[in-house]
N, CA, C and O atoms as CSV, one atom per row, in Angstrom:
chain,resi,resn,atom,element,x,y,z
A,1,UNK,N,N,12.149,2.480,4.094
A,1,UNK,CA,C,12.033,1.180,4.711
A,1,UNK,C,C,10.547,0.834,4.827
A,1,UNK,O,O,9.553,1.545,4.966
A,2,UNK,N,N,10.737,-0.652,4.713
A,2,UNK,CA,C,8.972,-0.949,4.486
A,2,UNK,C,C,8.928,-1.474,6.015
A,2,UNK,O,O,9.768,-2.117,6.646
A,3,UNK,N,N,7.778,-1.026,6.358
A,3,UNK,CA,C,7.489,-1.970,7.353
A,3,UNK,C,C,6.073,-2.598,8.116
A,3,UNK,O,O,5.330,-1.842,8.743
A,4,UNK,N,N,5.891,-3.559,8.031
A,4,UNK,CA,C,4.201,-3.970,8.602
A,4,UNK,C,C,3.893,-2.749,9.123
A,4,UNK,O,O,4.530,-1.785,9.550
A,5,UNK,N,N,2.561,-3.093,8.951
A,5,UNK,CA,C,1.325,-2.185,10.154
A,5,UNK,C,C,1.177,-2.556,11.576
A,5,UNK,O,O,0.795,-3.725,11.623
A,6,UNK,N,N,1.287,-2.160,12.494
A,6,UNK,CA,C,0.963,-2.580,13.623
A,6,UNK,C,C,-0.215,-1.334,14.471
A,6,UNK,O,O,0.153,-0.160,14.463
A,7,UNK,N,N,-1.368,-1.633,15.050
A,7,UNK,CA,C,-1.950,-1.189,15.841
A,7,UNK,C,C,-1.343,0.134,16.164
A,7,UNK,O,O,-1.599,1.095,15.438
A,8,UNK,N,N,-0.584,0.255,17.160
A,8,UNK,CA,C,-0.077,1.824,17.148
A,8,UNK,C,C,0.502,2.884,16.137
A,8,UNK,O,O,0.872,4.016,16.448
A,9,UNK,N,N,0.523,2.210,14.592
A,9,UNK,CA,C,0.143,2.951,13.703
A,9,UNK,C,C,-0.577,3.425,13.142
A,9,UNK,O,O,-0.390,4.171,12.181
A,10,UNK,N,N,-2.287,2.869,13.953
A,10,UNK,CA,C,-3.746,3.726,13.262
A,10,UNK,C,C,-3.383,4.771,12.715
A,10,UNK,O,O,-3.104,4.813,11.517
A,11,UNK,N,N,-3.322,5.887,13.582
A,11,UNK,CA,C,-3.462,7.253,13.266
A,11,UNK,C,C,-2.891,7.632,11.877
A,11,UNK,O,O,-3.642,8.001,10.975
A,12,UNK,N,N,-1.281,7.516,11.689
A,12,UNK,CA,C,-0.569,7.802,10.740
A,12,UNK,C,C,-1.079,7.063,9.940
A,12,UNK,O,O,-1.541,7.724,9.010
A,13,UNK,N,N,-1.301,5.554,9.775
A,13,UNK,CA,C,-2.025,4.931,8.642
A,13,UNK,C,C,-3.464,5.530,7.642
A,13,UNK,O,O,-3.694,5.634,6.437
A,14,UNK,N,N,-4.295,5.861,9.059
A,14,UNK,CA,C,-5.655,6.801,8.506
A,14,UNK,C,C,-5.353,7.814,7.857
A,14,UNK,O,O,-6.109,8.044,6.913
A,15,UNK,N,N,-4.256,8.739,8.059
A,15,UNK,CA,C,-3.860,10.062,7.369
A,15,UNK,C,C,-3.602,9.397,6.416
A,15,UNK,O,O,-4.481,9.446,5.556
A,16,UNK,N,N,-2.804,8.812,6.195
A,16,UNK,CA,C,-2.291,8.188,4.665
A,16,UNK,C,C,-3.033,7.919,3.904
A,16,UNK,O,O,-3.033,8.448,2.792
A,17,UNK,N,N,-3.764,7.147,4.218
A,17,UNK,CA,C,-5.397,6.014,3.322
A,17,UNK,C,C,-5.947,7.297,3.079
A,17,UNK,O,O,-6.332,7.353,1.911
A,18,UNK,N,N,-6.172,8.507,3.791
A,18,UNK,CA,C,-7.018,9.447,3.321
A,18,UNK,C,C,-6.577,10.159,2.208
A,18,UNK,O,O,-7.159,11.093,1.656
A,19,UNK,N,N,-5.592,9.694,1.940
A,19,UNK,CA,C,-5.049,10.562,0.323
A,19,UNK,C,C,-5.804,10.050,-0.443
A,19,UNK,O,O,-5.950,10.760,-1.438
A,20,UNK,N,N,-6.734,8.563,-0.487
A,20,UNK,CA,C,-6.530,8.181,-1.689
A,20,UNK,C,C,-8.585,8.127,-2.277
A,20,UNK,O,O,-9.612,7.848,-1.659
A,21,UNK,N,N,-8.416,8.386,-3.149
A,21,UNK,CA,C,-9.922,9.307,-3.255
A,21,UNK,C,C,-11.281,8.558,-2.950
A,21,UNK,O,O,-12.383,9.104,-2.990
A,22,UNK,N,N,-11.049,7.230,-2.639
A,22,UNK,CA,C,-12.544,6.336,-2.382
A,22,UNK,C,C,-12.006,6.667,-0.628
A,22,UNK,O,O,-13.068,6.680,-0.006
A,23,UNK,N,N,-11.291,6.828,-0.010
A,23,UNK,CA,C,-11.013,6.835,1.552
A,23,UNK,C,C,-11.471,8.005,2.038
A,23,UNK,O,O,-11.505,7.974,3.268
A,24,UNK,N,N,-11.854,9.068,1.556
A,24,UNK,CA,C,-11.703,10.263,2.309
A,24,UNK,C,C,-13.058,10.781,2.998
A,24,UNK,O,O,-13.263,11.896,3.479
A,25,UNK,N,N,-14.060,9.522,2.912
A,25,UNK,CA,C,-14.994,9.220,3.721
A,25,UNK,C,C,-14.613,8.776,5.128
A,25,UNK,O,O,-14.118,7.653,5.031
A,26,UNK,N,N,-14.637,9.207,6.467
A,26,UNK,CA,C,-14.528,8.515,7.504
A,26,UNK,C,C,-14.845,6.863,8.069
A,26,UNK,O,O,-14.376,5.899,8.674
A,27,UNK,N,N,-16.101,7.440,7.298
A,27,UNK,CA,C,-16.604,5.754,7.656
A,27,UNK,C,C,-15.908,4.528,6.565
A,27,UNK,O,O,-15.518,3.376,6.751
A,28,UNK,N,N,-15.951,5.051,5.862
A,28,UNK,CA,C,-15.317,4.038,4.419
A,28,UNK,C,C,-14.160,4.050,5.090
A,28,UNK,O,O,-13.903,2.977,5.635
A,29,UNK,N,N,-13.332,4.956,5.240
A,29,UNK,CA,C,-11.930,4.311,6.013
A,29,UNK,C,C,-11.639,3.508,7.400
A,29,UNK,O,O,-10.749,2.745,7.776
A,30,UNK,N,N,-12.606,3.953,7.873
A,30,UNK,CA,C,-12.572,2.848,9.125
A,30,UNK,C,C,-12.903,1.455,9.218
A,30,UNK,O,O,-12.627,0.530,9.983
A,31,UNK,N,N,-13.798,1.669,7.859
A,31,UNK,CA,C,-14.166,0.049,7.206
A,31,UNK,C,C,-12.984,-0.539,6.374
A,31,UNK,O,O,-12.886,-1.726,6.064
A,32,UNK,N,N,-12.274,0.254,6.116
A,32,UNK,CA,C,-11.210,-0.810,5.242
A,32,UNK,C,C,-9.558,-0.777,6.419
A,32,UNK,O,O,-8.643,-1.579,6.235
A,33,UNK,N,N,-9.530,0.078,7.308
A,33,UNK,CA,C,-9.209,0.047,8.286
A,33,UNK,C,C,-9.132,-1.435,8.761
A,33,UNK,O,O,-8.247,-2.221,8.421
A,34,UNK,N,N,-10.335,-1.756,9.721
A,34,UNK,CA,C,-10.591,-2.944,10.007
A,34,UNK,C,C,-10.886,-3.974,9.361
A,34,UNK,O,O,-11.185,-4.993,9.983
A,35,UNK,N,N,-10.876,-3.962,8.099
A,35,UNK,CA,C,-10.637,-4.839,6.889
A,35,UNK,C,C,-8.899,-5.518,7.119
A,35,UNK,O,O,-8.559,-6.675,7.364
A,36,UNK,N,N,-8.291,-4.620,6.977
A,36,UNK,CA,C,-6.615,-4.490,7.091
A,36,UNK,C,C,-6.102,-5.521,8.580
A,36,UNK,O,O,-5.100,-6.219,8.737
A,37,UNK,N,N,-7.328,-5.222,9.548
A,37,UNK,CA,C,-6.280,-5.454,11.284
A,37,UNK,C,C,-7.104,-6.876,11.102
A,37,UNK,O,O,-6.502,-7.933,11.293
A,38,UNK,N,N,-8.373,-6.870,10.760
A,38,UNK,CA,C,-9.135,-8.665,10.921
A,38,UNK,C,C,-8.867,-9.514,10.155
A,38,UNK,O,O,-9.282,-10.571,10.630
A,39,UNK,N,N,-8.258,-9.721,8.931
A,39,UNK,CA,C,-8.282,-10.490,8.050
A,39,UNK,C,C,-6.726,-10.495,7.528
A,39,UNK,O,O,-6.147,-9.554,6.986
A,40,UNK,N,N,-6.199,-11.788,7.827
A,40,UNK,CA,C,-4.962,-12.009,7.603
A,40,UNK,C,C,-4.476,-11.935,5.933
A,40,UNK,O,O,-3.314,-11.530,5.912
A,41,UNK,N,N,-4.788,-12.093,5.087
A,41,UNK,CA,C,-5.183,-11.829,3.644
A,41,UNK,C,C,-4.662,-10.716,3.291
A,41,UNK,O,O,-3.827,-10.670,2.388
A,42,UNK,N,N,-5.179,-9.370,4.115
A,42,UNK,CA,C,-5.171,-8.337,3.501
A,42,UNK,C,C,-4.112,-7.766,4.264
A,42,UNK,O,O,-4.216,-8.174,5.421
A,43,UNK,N,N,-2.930,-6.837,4.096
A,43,UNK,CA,C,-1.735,-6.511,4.750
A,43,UNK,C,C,-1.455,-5.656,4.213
A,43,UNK,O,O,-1.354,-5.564,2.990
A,44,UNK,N,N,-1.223,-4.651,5.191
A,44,UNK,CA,C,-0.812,-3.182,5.579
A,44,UNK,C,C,0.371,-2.408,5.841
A,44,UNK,O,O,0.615,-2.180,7.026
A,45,UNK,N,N,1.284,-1.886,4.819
A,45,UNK,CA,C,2.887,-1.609,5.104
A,45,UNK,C,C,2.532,0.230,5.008
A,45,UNK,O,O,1.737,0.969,4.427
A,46,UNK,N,N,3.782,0.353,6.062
A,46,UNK,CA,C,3.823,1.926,5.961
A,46,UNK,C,C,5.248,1.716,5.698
A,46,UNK,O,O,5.829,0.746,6.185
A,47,UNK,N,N,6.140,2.996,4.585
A,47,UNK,CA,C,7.147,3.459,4.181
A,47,UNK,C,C,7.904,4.165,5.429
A,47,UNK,O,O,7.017,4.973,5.701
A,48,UNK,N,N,8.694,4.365,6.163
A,48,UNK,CA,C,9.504,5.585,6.726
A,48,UNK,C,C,10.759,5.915,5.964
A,48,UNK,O,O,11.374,5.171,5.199
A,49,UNK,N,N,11.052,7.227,6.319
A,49,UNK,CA,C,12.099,7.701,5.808
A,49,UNK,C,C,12.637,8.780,6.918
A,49,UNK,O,O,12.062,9.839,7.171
A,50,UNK,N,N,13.615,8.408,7.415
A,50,UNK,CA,C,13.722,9.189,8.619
A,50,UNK,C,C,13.004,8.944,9.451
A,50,UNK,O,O,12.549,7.806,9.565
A,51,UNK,N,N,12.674,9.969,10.311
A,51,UNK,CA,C,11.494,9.416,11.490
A,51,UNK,C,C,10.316,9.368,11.218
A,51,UNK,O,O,9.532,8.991,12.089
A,52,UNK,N,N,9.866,9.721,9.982
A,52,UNK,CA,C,8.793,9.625,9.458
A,52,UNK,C,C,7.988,9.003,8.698
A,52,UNK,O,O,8.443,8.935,7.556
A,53,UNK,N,N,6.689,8.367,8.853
A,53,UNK,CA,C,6.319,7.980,8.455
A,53,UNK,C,C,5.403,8.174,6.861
A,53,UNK,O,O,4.200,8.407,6.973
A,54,UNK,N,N,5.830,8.100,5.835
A,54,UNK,CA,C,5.260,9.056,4.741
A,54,UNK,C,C,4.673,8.510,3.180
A,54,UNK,O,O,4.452,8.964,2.057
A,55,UNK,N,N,4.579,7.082,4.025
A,55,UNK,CA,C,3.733,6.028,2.411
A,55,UNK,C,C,3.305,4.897,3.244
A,55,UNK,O,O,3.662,4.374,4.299
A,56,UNK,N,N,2.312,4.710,2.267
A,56,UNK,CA,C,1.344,3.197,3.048
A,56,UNK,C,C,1.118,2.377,1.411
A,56,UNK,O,O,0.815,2.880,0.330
A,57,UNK,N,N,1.326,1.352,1.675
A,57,UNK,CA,C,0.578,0.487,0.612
A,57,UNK,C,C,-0.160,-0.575,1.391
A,57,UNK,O,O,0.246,-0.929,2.497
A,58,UNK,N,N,-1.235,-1.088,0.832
A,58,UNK,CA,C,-1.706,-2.488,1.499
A,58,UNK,C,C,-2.157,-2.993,0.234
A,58,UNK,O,O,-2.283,-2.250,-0.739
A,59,UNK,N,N,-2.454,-4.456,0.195
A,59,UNK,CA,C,-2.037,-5.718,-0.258
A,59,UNK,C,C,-3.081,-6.560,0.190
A,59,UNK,O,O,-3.409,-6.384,1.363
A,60,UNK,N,N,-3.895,-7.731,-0.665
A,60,UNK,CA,C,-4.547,-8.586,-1.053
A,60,UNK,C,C,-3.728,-9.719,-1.115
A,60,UNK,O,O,-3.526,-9.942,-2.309
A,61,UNK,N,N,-3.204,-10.477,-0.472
A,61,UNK,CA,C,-2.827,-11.553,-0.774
A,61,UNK,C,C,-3.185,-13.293,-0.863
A,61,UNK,O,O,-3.328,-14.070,0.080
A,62,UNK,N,N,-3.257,-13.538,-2.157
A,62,UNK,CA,C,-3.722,-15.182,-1.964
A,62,UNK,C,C,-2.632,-16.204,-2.353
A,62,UNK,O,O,-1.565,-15.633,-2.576
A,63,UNK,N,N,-2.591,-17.291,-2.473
A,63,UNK,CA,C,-1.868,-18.231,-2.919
A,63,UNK,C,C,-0.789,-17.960,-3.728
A,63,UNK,O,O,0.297,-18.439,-3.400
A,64,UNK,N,N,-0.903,-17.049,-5.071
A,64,UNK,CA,C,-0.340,-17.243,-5.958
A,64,UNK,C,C,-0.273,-15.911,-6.406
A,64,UNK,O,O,0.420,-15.827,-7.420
A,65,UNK,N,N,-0.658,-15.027,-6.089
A,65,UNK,CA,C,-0.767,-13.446,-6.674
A,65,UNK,C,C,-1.188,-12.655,-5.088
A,65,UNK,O,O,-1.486,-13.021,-3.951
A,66,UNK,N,N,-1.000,-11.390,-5.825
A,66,UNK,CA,C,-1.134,-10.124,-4.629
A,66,UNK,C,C,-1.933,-9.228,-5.467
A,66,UNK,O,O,-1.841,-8.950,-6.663
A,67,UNK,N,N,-2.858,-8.788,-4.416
A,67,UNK,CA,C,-3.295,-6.977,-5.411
A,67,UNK,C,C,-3.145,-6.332,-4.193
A,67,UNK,O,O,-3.267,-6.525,-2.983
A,68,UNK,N,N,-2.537,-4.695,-5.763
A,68,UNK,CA,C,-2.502,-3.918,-4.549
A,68,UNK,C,C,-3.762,-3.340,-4.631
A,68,UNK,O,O,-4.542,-3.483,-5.573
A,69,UNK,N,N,-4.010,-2.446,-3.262
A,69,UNK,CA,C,-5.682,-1.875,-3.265
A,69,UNK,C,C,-5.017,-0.457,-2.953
A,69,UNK,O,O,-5.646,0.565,-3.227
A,70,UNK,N,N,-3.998,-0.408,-2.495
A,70,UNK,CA,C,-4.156,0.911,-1.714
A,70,UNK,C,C,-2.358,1.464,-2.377
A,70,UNK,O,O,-1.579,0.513,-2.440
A,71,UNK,N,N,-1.868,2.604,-2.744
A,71,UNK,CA,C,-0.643,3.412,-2.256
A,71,UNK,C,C,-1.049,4.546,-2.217
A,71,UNK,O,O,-2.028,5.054,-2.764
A,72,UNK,N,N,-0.094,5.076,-1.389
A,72,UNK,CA,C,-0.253,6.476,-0.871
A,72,UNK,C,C,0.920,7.344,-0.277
A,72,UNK,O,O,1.426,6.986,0.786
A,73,UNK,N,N,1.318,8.343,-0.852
A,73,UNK,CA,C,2.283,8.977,-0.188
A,73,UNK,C,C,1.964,10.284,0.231
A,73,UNK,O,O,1.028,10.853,-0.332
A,74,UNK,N,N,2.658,10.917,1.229
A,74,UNK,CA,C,2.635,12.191,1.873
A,74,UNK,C,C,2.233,13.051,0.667
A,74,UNK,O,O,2.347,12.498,-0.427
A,75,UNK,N,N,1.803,14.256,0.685
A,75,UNK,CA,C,1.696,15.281,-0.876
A,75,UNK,C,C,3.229,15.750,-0.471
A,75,UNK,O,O,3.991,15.714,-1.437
A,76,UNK,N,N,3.657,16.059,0.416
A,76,UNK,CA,C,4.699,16.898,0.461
A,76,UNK,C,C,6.595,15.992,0.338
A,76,UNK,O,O,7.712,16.504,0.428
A,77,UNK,N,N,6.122,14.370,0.083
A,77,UNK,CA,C,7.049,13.160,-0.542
A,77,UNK,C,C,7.171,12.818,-1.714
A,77,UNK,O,O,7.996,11.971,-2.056
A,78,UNK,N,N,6.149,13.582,-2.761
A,78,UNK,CA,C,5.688,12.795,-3.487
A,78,UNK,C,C,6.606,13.539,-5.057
A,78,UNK,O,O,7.107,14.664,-5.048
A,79,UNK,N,N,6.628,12.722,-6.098
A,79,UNK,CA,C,7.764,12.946,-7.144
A,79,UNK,C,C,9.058,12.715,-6.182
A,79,UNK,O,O,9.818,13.641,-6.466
A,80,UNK,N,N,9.470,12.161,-5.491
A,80,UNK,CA,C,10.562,11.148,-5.164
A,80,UNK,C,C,10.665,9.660,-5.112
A,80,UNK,O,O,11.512,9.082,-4.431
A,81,UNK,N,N,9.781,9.065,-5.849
A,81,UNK,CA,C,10.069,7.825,-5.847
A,81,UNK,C,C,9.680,6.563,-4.926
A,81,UNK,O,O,9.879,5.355,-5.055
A,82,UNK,N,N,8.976,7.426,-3.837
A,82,UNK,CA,C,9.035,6.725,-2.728
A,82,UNK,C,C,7.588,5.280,-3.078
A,82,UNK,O,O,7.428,4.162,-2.590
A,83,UNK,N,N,6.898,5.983,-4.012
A,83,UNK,CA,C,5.662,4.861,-4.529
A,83,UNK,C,C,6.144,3.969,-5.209
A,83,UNK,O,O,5.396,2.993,-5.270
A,84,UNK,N,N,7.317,3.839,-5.897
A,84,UNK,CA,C,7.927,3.660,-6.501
A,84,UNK,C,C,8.919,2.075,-5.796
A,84,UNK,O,O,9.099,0.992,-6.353
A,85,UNK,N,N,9.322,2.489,-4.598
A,85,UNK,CA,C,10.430,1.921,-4.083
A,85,UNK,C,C,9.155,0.693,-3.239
A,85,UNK,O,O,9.110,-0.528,-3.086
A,86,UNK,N,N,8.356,1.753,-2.902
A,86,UNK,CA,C,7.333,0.501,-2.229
A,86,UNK,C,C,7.213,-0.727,-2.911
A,86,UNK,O,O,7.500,-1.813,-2.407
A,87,UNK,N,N,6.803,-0.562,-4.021
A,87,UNK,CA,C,5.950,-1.731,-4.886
A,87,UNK,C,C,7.406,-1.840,-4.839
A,87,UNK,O,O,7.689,-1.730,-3.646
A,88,UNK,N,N,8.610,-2.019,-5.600
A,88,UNK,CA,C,9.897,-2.740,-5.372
A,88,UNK,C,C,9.914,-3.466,-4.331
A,88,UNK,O,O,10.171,-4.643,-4.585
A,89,UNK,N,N,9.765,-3.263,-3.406
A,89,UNK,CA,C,9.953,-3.493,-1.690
A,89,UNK,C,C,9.059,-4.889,-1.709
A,89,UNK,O,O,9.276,-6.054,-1.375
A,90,UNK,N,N,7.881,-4.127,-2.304
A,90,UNK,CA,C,6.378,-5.513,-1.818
A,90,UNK,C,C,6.584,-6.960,-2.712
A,90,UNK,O,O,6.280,-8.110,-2.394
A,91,UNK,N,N,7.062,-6.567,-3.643
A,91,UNK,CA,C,7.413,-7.249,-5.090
A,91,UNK,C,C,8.371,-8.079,-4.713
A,91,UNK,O,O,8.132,-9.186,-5.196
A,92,UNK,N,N,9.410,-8.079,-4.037
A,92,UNK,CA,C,10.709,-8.732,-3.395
A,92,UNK,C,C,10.173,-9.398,-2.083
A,92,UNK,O,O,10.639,-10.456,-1.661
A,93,UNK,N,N,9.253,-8.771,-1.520
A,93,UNK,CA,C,8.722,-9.716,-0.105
A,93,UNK,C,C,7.868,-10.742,-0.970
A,93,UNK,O,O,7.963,-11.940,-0.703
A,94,UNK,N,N,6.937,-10.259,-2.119
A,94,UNK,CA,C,5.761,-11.679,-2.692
A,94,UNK,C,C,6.569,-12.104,-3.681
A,94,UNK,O,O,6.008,-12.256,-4.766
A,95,UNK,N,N,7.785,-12.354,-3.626
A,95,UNK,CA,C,8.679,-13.726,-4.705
A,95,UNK,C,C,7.724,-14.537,-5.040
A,95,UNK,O,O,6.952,-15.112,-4.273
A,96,UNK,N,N,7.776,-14.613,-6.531
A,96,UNK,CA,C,6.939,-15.730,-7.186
A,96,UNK,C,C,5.522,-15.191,-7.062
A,96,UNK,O,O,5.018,-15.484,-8.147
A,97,UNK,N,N,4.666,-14.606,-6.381
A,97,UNK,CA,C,3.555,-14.327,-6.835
A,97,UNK,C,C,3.375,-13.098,-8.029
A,97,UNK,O,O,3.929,-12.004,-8.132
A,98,UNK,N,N,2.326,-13.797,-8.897
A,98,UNK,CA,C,1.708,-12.204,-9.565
A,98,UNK,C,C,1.072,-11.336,-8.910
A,98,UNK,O,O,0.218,-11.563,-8.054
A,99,UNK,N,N,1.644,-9.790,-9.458
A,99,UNK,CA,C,1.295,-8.454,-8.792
A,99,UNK,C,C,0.375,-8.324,-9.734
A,99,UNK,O,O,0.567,-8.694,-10.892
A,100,UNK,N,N,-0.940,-7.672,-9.230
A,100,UNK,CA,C,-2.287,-7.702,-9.412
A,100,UNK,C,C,-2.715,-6.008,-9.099
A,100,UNK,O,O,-2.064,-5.245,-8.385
A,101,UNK,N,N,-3.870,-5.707,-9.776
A,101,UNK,CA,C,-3.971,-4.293,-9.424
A,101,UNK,C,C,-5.435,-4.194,-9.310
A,101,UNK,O,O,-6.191,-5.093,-9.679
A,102,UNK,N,N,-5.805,-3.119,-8.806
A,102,UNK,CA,C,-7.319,-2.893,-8.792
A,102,UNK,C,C,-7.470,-1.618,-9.804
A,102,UNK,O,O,-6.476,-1.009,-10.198
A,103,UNK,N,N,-8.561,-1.331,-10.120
A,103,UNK,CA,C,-9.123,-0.011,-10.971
A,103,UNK,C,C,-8.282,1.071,-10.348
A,103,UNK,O,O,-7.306,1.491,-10.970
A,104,UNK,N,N,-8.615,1.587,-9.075
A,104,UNK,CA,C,-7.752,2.820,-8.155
A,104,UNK,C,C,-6.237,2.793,-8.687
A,104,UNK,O,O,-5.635,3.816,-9.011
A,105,UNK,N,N,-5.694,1.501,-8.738
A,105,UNK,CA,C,-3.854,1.444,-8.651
A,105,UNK,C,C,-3.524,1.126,-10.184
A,105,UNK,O,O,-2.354,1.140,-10.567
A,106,UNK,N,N,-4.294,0.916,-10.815
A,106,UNK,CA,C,-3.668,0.595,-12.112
A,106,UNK,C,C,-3.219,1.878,-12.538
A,106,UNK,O,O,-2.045,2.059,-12.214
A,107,UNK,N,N,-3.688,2.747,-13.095
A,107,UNK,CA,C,-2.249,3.969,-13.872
A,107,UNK,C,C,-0.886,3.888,-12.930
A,107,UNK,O,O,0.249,3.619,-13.325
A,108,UNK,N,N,-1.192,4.109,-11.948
A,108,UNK,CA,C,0.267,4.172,-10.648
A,108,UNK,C,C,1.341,2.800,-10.926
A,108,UNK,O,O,2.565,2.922,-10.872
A,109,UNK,N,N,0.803,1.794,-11.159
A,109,UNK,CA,C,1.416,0.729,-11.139
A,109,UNK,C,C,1.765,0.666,-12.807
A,109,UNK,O,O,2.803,0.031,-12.993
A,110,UNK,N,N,1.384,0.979,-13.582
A,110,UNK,CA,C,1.609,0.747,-14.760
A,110,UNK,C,C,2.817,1.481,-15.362
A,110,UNK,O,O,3.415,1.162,-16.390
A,111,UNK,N,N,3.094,2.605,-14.481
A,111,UNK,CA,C,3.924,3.523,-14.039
A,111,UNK,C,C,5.582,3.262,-13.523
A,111,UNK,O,O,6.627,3.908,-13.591
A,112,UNK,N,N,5.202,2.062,-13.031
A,112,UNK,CA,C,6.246,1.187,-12.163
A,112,UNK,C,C,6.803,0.281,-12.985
A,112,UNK,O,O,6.160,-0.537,-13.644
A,113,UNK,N,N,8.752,0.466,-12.965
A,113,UNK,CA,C,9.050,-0.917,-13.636
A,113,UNK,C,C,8.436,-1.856,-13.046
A,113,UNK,O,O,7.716,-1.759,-12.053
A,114,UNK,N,N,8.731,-2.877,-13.700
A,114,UNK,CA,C,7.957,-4.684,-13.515
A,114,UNK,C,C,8.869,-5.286,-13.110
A,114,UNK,O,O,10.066,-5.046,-13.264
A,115,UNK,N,N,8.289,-6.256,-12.469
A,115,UNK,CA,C,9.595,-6.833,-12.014
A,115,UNK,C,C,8.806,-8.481,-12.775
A,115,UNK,O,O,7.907,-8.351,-13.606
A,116,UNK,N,N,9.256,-9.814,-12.384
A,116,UNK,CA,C,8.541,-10.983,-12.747
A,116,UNK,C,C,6.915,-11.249,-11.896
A,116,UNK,O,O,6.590,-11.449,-10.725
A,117,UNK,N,N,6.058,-11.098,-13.413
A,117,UNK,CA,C,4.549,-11.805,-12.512
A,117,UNK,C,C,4.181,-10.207,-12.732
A,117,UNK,O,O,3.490,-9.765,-11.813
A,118,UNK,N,N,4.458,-9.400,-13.613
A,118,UNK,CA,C,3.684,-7.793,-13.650
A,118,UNK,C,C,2.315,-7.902,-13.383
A,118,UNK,O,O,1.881,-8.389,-12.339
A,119,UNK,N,N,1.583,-7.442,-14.338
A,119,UNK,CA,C,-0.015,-6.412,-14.557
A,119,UNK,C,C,-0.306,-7.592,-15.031
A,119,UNK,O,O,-1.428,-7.816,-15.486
């Protein structure tokens, strides 16, 4: 299940973002951190599965397209699909926009069926 970011998900969110290899700087993550909570644009989903919380994607969104900047799953989730089901998930919430990628997400996403408005 996808679900927004909210404030009392810092913590688990920061673990997550730290998987991903430009984050695993403190300060760089706290900067894109508060990138995520100030700026309505940019939007922050964590995955659960069970009680747990165990994938994050966040999202660039403008008018007409989305990029993603960020996925990330648990190491100990991962080869199940769950990166997988996200972008499905995000792809069905941005109807009609093109999905957009950055340098970091492009192999991952390229990876991913397409749905309408791909790469």
């Amino acid at each position: 299940m996808l679900l927004r970011y909210k404030k009392s998900f810092e913590k688990i969110a920061m673990g997550l973002m730290s998987f991903m290899p430009r984050e695993r700087d403190l300060k760089v993550l706290q900067q894109t951190m508060q990138k995520y909570e100030d700026n309505p644009e940019w939007q922050l989903f964590l995955w659960k599965k069970g009680e747990d919380f165990v994938g994050l994607l966040g999202v660039e969104v403008s008018e007409d397209a989305f990029t993603i900047h960020h996925v990330s799953v648990n190491p100990s989730y991962r080869n199940e699909g769950i990166g997988q089901s996200m972008v499905e998930k995000i792809q069905q919430m941005m109807q009609g926009k093109e999905m957009n990628s950055t340098e970091e997400t492009r192999a991952f996403l390229e990876k991913c069926p397409q749905k309408k408005g791909g790469l």
